[in-house]
N, C-alpha and C positions, 0 to 999 in steps of 0.2 A: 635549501629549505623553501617551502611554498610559502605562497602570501596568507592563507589565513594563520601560518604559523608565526611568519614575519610579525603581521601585526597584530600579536597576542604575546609577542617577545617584551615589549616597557611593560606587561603587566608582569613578567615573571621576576622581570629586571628589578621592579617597585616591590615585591614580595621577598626576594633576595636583599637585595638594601635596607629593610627591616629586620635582616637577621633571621630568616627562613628560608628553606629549600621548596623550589618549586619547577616542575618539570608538565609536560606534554603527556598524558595517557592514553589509554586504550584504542579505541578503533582510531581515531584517526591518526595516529601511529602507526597502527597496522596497513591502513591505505595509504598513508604515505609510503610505508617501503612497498604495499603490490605499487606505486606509481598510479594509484585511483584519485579520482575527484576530492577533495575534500572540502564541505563544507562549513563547518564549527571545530572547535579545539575542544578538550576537554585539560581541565588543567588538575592536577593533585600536590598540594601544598602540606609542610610541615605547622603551620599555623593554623591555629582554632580558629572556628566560623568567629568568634569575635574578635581574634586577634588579626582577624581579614577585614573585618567590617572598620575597624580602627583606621587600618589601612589605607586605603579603596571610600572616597564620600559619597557614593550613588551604589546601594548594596540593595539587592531584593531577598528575601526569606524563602526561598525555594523549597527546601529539605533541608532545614538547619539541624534538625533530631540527627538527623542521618551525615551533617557535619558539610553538607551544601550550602554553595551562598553566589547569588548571580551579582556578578560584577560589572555594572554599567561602566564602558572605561572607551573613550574616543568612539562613541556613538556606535559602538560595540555591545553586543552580550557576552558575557563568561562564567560559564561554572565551574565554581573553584570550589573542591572536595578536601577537605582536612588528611591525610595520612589517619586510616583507621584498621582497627581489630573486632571482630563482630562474634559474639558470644553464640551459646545453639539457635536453632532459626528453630520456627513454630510455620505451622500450617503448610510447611516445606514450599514456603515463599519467602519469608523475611527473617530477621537473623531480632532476638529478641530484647538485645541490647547491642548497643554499637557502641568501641570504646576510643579515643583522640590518641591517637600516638604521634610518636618523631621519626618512627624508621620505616622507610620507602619501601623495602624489601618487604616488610611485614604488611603494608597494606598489597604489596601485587601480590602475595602470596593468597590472597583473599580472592582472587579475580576468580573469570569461570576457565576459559583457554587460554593455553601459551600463548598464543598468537596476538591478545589482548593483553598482556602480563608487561609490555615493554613499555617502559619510558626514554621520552627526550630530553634533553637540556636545553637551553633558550639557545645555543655553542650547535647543535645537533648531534648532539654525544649520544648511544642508544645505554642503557643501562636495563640489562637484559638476564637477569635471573634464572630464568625459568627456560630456556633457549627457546624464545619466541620465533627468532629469526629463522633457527632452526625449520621450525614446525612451518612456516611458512614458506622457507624455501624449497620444503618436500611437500607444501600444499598438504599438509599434516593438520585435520581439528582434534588435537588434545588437549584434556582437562589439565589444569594446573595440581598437582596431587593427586589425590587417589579419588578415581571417577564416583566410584560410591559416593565420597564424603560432598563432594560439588552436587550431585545432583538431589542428596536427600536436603542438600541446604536449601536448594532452590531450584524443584523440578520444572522449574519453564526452561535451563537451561539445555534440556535436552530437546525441546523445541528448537533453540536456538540455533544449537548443532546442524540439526536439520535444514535449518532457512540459510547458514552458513554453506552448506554441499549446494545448495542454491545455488545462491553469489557468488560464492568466491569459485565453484569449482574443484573443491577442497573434500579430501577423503575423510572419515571418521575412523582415527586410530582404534587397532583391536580392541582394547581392553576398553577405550572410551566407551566401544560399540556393544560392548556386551554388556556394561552397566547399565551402557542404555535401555537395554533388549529386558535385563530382569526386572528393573525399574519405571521403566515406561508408565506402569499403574499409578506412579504419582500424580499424574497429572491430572486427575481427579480431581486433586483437590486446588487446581490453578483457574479460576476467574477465566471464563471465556475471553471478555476481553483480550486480556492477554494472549492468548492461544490465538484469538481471530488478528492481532499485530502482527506476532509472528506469521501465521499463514498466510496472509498478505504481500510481509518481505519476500515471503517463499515464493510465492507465483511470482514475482517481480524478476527473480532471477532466471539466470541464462541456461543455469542448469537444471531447472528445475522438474524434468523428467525422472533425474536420478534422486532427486529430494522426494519425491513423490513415491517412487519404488519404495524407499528408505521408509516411510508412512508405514506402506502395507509388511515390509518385511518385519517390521520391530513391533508393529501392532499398536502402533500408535493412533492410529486410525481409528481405534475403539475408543477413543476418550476425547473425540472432535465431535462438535456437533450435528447429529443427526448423517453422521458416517460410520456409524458401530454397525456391524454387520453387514457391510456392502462394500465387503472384499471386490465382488465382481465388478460392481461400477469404477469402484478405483483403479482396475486394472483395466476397462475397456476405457477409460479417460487417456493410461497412458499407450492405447491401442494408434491412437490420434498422434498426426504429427503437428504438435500444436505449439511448434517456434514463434511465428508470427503473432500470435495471439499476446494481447494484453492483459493483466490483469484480471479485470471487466469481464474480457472473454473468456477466462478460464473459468470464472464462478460461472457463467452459460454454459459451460460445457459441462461441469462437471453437476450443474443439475438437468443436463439434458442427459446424461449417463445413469443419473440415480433416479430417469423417470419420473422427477416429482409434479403430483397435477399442478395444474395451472392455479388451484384454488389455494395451495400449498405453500405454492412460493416464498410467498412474502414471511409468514411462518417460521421457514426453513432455514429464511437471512435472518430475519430478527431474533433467531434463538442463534444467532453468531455473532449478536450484537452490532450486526450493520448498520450504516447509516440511513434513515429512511431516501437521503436524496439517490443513492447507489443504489438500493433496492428499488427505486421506479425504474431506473435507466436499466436494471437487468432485466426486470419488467418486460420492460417496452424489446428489449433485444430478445428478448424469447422470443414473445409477441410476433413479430416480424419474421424472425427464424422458422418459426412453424408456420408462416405464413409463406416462404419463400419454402419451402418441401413439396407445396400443393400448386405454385404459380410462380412467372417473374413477375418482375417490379415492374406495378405502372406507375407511372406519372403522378399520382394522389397517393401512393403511397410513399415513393419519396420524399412528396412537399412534408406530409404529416410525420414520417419517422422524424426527418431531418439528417441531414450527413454524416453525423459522426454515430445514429443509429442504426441507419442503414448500412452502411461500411463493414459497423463490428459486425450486423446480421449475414451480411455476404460473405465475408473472411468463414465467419463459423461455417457459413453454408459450403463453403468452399473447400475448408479444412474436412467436417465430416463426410464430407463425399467426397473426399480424396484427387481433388483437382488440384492442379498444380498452376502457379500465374496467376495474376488477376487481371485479366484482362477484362472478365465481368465485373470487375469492380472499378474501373477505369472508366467504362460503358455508362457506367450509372453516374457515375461522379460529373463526365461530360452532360448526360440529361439531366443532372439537378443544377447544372452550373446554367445550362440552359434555360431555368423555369424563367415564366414573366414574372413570379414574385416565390418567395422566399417560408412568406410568414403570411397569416389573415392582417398584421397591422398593414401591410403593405400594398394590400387592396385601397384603389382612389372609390372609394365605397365603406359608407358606416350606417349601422342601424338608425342613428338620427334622421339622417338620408332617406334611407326608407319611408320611415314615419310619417317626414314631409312627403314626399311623395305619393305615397297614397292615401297620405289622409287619414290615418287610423293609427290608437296607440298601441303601443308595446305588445310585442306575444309570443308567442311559437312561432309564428309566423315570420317575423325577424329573425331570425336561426336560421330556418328554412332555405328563405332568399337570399341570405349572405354563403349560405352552403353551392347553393346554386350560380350563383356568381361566380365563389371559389372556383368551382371545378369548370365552368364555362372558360373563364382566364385560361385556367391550367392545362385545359385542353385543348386551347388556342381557339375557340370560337370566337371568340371575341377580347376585345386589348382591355389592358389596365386601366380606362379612360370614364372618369364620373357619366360624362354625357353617353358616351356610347352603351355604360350600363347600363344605364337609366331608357335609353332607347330600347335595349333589347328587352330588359327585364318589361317594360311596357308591353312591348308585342307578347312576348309569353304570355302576358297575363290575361291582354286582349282574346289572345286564342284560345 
């Protein structure tokens, strides 16, 4: 057993010695048998959110409605879930009463996939209902029950399917996949939000070419934002051989595919619910991208991208024009490794400076000469040296 399970074991232990059953749930059970990273436990308990809080002295209110309770325990978090049964779902996201039970079986019956259905014991006993192990070991995503009834409960889950063929590398059982295919139209009524998570997870993964097919085959693609009717671009995204890419650089790529003006952009992400700081950084990675189609990189466009924008902009450049190596990108990283400075703070030069110097206040003008400097430095005319600026910037001005 791994250490984050290790030490989330005295809290099952302390759950148990109160006379309650408490075991290890969902993914990270599932990552424990693929042998993946595991971060956090999730725990599912026979005891009510109060009869945890009695428990357990450091308790947060997380989603107590829903039978959640964070358990502060040896400078730890833990979410500890009650054994529940959840009545019809509304808006084909959330179930419209949730009710506390005792039997373990009857809350994983509730789950979305086998694969997720299995429980630990504090011992590493799996207790496995639903043949999770199974499904996992044929890299099998099936619903727990009848696909229909899972995804009218809660159609994000067929999103999820999808960002799972991602990750894990894992096929969509027949019958899952044809529930999918009739129902797909749910997801209308699911919160971008949500949808932009999952598509997130999805580009994150290793497989996420064939997640992406999965999109256009089931028609899923009609209910993502501002991807309804651009079959073609989805398929000319997965025309690219786009392994290397991150994240980051597949929202580049994939509105470099859909054409969207420059004036659009921003638009395009915020009706995905982006974060405005991600939305500049794609920004600026377009930016550069259609900048490197017409020229290479000089010197000032380096300093000003900075590395880790110039980078993602060469990889893309790299990937849509079908070059193999980065050897140009190696090229650049040694010439920005090389610059005299880095950043504008890092010039022995400030507009205060200025000011004294010539004797005059504040302006446009300041801008200007600091601009001027910059690119003097960068261009290696002259060194990073107060006095030496101040000489040259002199003579220019004399002349």
């Amino acid at each position: 057993m791994k250490r984050p399970f290790l030490a989330a074991v005295p809290v099952l232990e302390r759950l148990e010695t109160a006379g309650f059953e408490a075991y290890f749930v969902g993914g990270s059970v599932r990552d424990f048998l693929l042998n993946k990273e595991i971060n956090d436990v999730d725990i599912a308990t026979s005891a009510t959110p109060e009869e945890v809080k009695q428990i357990f002295s450091k308790t947060v209110d997380i989603g107590i409605e829903h039978g959640t309770v964070l358990v502060l325990y040896q400078n730890e978090g833990y979410e500890i879930t009650t054994f529940r049964s959840e009545a019809a779902y509304e808006d084909f996201r959330r179930p419209k009463e949730v009710a506390f039970i005792r039997s373990l079986t009857e809350d994983l019956q509730r789950r979305d996939f086998t694969m997720n259905a299995i429980a630990m014991d504090k011992d590493g006993n799996l207790i496995d209902p639903f043949q999770g192990q199974k499904s996992i070991m044929n890299k099998v995503i099936q619903t727990v029950g009848r696909a229909e009834d899972r995804f009218q409960e809660d159609a994000l889950r067929m999103m999820r399917a999808v960002r799972f063929v991602s990750q894990l590398s894992f096929k969509i059982e027949e019958e899952t996949l044809n529930a999918l295919k009739e129902l797909v139209h749910l997801l209308e009524h699911i919160a971008v939000e949500r949808k932009q998570t999952e598509f997130d997870k999805l580009l994150c993964g290793v497989n996420r070419k064939q997640a992406l097919e999965l999109i256009l085959q089931t028609n899923m693609y009609s209910y993502l934002p501002g991807l309804s009717s651009q079959e073609g671009a989805i398929k000319l995204v997965l025309e690219y051989e786009h392994e290397r890419l991150n994240p980051r650089e597949m929202w580049v790529l994939l509105i470099f595919c859909l054409k969207v003006e420059k004036k659009d952009v921003e638009e395009f992400l915020r009706d995905w619910r982006i974060r405005l700081k991600e939305i500049r950084e794609i920004q600026l990675i377009l930016h550069y991208l259609n900048k490197r189609f017409i020229t290479s990189w000089s010197t000032y466009d380096l300093y000003t991208a900075t590395k880790d924008i110039f980078v993602s902009s060469e990889i893309l450049y790299l990937t849509i024009n079908n070059i193999k190596g980065n050897d140009t990108i190696q090229h650049y990283i040694r010439l920005y490794e090389g610059l005299p400075i880095k950043d504008r703070t890092e010039m022995d030069l400030t507009g205060t400076d200025l000011m004294a110097w010539f004797n005059k206040s504040g302006g446009p003008w300041v801008k200007e000469l600091l601009l001027k400097a910059e690119q003097a430095i960068l261009d290696g005319r002259i060194t990073n040296n107060k006095k030496i600026i101040k000489e040259w910037l002199m003579e220019c001005n004399h002349n």
